[in-house]
N, C-alpha and C positions, 0 to 999 in steps of 0.2 A: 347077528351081525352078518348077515348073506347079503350078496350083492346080488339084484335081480341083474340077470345078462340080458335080459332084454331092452335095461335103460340103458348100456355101454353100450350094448354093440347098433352101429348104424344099421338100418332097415335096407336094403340091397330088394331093387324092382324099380321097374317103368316109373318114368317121371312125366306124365302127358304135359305139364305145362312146363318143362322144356323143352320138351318137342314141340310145342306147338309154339313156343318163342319161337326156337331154332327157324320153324316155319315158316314165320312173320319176317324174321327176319333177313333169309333167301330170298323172298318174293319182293321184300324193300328194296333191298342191294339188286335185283335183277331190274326191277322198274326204275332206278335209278342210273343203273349201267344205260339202260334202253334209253333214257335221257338223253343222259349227256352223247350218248353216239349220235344222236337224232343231231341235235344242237349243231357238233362236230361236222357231221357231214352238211347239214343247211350252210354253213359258213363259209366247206371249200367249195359247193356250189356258189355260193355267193361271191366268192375270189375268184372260182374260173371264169364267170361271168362278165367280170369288169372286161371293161376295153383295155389295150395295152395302155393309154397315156394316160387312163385311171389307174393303172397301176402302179405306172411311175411314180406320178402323183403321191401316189400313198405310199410307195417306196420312201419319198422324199420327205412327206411330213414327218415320217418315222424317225428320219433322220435326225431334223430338222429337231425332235424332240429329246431326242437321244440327245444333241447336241449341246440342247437347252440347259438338260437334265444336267451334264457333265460339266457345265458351264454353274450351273448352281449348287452341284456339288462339293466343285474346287472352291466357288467362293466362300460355303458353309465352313470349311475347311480352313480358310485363310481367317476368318472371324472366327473360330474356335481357338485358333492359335493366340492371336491377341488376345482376347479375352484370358487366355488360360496365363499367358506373360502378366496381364495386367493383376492377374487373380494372385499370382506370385509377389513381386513387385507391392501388394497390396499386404500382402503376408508378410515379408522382411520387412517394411518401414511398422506394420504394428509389434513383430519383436525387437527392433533396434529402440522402441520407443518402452517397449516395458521393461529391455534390458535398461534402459535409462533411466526408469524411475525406481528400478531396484535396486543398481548401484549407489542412485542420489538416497536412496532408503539405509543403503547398509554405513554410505558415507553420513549421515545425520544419528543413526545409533552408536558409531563405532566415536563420533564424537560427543554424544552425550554421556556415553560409558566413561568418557576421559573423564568430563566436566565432572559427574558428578562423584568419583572415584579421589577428584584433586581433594573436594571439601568432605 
């Protein structure tokens, strides 16, 4: 009943293919860094570019969408509310109506107990 120590204990030494993930995976994230910087800078060349009244312009649509945005925002907002009142409203009239048919239930047992309790 010996334990071989060599199936417990973990083997300890170089692992080449994690290093060589590790590797892959530096050189991704570097060509990707180098991307997106590239991207970055074509874009503020392309913003210094414009003329000013192309910029305003584009000031303004921005706005202009922003504006939009806030504008169907608040109305998404105002239709959630309804809907959530009517969802309510929707909910009390079906428990006032099954409170109704429980009482009309308990008032039809509590008088067939009588009836049938008289003979």
């Amino acid at each position: 009943m010996s334990i071989n120590a060599s199936t417990t204990t973990p083997k300890k030494g170089f692992d080449p293919s994690g290093f060589i993930s590790m590797g892959f995976d530096l050189i991704g994230g570097t060509l990707m860094g180098i991307s997106e910087a590239k991207k970055n800078r074509e874009l503020a060349e392309k913003l210094q570019k414009l003329s000013l009244k192309q910029q305003r312009e584009l000031e303004e649509r921005l706005q202009n969408i922003q504006g939009e945005v806030a504008r169907q925002t608040a109305m998404y907002e105002a239709v959630a509310v309804v809907e959530k009142a009517k969802l309510l409203d929707s909910q009390k009239t079906k428990q006032k109506i099954l409170l109704g048919v429980l009482g009309m239930g308990v008032i039809v047992l509590v008088g067939m107990a009588i009836v049938f309790k008289r003979k």
